[in-house]
N, C-alpha and C positions, 0 to 999 in steps of 0.2 A: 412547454412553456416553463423551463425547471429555470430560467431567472427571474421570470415573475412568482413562481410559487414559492422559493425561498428567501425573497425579500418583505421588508417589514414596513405598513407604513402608517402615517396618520393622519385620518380626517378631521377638521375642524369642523365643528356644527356637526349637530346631530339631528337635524330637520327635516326635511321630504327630500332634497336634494342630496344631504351630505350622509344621511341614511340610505338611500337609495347606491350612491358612491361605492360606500362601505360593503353593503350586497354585492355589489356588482361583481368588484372586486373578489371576496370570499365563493361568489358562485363560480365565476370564468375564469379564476386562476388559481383559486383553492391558496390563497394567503392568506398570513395574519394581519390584520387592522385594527387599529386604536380608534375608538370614533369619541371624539374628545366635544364635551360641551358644557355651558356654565350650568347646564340645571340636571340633577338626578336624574339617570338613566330607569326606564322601564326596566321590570321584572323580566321578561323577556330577552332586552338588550341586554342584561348581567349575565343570562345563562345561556348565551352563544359561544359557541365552539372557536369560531376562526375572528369576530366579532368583538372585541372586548373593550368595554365603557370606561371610562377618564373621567372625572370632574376636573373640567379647567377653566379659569378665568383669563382669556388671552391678554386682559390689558395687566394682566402682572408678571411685567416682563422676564424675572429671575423663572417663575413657576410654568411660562411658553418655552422658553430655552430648555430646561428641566425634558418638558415633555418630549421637545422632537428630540433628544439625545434617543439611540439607539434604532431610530428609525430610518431607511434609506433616502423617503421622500415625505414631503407634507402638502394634501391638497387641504388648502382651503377654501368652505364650502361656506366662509360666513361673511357677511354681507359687505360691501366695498371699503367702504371707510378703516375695515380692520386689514385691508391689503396689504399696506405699505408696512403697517405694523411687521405682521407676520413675516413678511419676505424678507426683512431685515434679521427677524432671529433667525430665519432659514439659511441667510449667507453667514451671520456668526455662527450657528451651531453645524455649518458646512452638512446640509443636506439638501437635497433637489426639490424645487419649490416649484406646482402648481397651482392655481386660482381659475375662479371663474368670471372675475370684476369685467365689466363693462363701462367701469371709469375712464378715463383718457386720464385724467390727472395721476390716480393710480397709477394704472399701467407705463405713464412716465416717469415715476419716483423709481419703480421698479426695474425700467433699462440705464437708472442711475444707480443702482444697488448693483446691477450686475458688471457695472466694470472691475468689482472688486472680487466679486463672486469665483469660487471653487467650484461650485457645482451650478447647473442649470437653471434657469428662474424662466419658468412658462407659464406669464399670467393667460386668460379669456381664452381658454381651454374647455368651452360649454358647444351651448348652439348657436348663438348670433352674441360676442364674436364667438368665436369657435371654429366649426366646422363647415360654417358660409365662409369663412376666411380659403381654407380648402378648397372648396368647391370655385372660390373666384379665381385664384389661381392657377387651377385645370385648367379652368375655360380659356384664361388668360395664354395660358401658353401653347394653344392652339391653336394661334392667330401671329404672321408675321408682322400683320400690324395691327396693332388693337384700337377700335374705336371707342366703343361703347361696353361698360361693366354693369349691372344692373342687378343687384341683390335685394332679396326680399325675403322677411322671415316674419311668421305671426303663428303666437301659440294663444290658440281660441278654445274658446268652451261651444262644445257640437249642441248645445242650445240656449241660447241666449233670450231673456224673456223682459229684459229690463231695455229703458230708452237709449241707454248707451250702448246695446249689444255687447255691452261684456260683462266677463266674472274675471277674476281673480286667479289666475292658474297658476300663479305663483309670486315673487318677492312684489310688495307692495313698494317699500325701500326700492329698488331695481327699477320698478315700472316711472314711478314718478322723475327718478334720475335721469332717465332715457329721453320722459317727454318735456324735460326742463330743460336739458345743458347743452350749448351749441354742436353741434354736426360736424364730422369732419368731411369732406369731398372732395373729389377732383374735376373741376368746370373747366372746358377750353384747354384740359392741359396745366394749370394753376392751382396747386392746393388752396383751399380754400374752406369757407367756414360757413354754414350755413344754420340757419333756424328751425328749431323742430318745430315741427305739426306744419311744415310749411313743404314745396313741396307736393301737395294733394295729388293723390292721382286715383282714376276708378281701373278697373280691366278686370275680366273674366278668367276663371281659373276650373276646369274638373267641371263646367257647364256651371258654375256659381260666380256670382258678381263681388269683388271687392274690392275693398278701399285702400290706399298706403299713402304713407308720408314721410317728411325724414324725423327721426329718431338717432338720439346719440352712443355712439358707442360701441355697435354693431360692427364697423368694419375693421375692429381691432386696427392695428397697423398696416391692413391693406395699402390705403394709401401710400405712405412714406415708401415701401416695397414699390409700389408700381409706380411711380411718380415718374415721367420721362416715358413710360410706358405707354398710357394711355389717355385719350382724349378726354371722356367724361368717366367718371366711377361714383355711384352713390348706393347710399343702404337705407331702406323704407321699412318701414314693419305694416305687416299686413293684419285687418281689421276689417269686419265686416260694415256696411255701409252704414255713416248716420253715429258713428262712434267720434269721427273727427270733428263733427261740429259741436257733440257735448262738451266733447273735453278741452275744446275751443273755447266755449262757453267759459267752463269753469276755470281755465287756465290766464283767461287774457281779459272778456269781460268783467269775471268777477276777481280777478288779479289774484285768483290763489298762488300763480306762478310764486310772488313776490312773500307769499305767506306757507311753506312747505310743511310747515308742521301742523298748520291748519287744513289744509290739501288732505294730507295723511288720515289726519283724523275725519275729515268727510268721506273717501274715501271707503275705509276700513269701517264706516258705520253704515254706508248705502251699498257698497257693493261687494256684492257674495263672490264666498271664493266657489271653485267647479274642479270635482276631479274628473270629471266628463269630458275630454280636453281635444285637441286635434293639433298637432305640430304641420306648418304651412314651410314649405320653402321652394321658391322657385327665383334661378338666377339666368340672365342670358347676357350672352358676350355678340360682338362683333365686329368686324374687322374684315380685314386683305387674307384671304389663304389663297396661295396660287395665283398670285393677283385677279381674284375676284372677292367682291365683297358679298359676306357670307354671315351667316349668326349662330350657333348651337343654342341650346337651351337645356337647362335640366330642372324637372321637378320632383316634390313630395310629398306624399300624404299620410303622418306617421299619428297610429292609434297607439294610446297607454297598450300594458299588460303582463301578466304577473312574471315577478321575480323573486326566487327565495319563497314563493308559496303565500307573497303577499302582492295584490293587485297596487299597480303603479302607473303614474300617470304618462302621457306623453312628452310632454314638458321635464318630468324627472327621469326620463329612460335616454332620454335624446341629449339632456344636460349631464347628466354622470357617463351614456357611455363615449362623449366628445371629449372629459379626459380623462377616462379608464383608459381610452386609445393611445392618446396622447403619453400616458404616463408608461403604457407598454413598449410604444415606440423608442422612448429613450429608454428604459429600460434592458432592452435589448438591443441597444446599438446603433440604432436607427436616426435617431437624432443629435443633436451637440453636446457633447457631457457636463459643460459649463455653459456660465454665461447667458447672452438673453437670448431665446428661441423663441419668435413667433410663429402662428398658425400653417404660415402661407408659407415654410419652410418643410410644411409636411405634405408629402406625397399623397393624393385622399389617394389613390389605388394602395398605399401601403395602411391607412388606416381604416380604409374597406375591409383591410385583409387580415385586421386584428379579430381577438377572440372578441371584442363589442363592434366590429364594424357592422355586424349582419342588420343591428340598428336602423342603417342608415342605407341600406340596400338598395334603394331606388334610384340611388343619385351614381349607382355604377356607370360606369363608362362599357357600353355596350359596342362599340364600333375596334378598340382591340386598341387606341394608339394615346391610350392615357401616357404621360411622362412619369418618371419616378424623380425625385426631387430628393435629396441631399443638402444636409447641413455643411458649412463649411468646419 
């Protein structure tokens, strides 16, 4: 892997996620890393070998430019709203831009940045979007004619003791964005827009009962990619039962929707975070193969665990290595070296096959007739 180990690059945020990145990276490819953040690095993070700490303030844009000089690529691991910022000094200082935003609005400013772009811009490069993005387009193109897409992802705390069955397992920022901003789908064949928390559905999963609904954000650009292609396509996030009526409650009842920073703040005072976590994902397709109609299915049940000699969550092993993979993939030639690259442009049997694919090991294609997918 002597083009990942001699390339240089930089993480923004330095938090569970974009710390975890940084590891990743430094363990499975033995590179140097900048992990850049607005607040004083740990004693620890200053005296890392391949690891090395930045203080930066991304909103000042002379000293963002500054930073990514000399670096090949920049993931940014910090929270949506500073997206579009960053991708823009990534096309001026012409280096290859990953993120992991689950914006739609973002992720649009950013295939506006890349008509101009010299090098690559791969926003929702995590797990949902991410690497359900992947996984939908496997399934997708194993069907000559595609009925039904049906993605589901939900990162849980393996014990939930409060009325809403949940904790916190990661951006608080993220979660409430997800269950506030309209949906994208595909109904009858018709892009279309739907309402989160709307949607409900219950189903069984691994002998446990759970809950899903739609949530925004998730299907990165699936969509616009399969449009023409298939009949229905939607993305739920999955939750254990009795979670959708709270947050029903507090979102619509008591009209926090319309008040977010007061949301946030209840929130972040009633509900504990969990590094006790469990990553959910299960997607199925169906359609015409051979003219008969037929469905696959793939699922997964992903536990945290240590990296670099420090224990890690599910949720941040499964989010940094969707685009450690992704950022190997172009790296080595795999992907489009400019320009906008979404998810479903990546072959998951090629980023199975990455040094972080072993991650996501369950979602293999066992049957031998996975496609390999090519950028243009």
């Amino acid at each position: 892997m002597s083009d990942m180990k001699n390339r240089r690059f930089i993480v923004l945020g330095a938090g569970k996620v974009g710390g975890t990145i940084a590891d990743m990276l430094a363990e499975h490819y033995q590179c140097k890393v900048t992990l850049a953040d607005r607040l004083e690095p740990s004693k620890k993070a200053r005296a890392d070998e391949l690891v090395t700490s930045l203080l930066l303030d991304v909103e000042d844009p002379v000293a963002l430019r500054a930073a990514l000089r000399g670096h090949d690529a920049v993931i940014n691991a910090l929270p949506f709203f500073h997206a579009a910022r960053v991708a823009e000094a990534a096309v001026d200082v012409k280096v290859h831009y990953f993120d992991l935003t689950e914006d739609v609005a973002a992720t649009k400013a950013i295939q506006q940045l890349a008509t101009r772009a010299e090098r690559a811009l791969m926003p929702q490069c995590g797990l949902a979007p991410g690497v359900i993005g992947m996984l939908g387009a496997s399934l997708a193109d194993r069907f000559e004619e595609l009925y039904d897409l049906r993605m589901r992802v939900g990162a849980l705390t393996r014990n939930p003791t409060n009325d809403l069955r949940y904790n916190f397992t990661w951006s608080i920022d993220g979660v409430i964005n997800e269950y506030c901003n309209p949906c994208e789908a595909i109904v009858l064949g018709q892009l279309s827009t739907v309402q989160p928390l709307e949607g409900y559905e219950t189903f069984t999963l691994g002998g446990d009962d759970y809950e899903a609904f739609n949530t925004s954000g998730g299907l990165g650009t699936l969509c616009e990619t399969l449009k023409g292609r298939v009949r229905n396509l939607d993305y739920k996030t999955i939750r254990y039962p009795g979670h959708h009526q709270g947050m029903k409650f507090l979102l619509h009842d008591m009209r926090l929707i319309e008040r977010r920073d007061l949301l946030r703040e209840v929130l972040e005072h009633a509900v504990p975070h969990s590094r006790e976590d469990v990553v959910i994902m299960f997607a199925s397709a169906s359609g015409l193969r051979g003219a008969r109609f037929e469905q696959d299915t793939r699922s997964a049940f992903i536990l945290g665990e240590k990296l670099r000699g420090v224990d890690r969550t599910a949720i941040e092993l499964t989010t940094a290595a969707g685009i450690c993979g992704a950022v190997e993939l172009q790296m080595t030639g795999k992907l489009a070296g400019s320009g906008f690259v979404s998810q479903e442009q990546v072959s998951l049997a090629d980023f199975l096959g990455t040094r972080v694919g072993h991650y996501y090991r369950a979602l293999a294609d066992t049957t031998g007739t996975e496609k390999t997918r090519r950028a243009a």
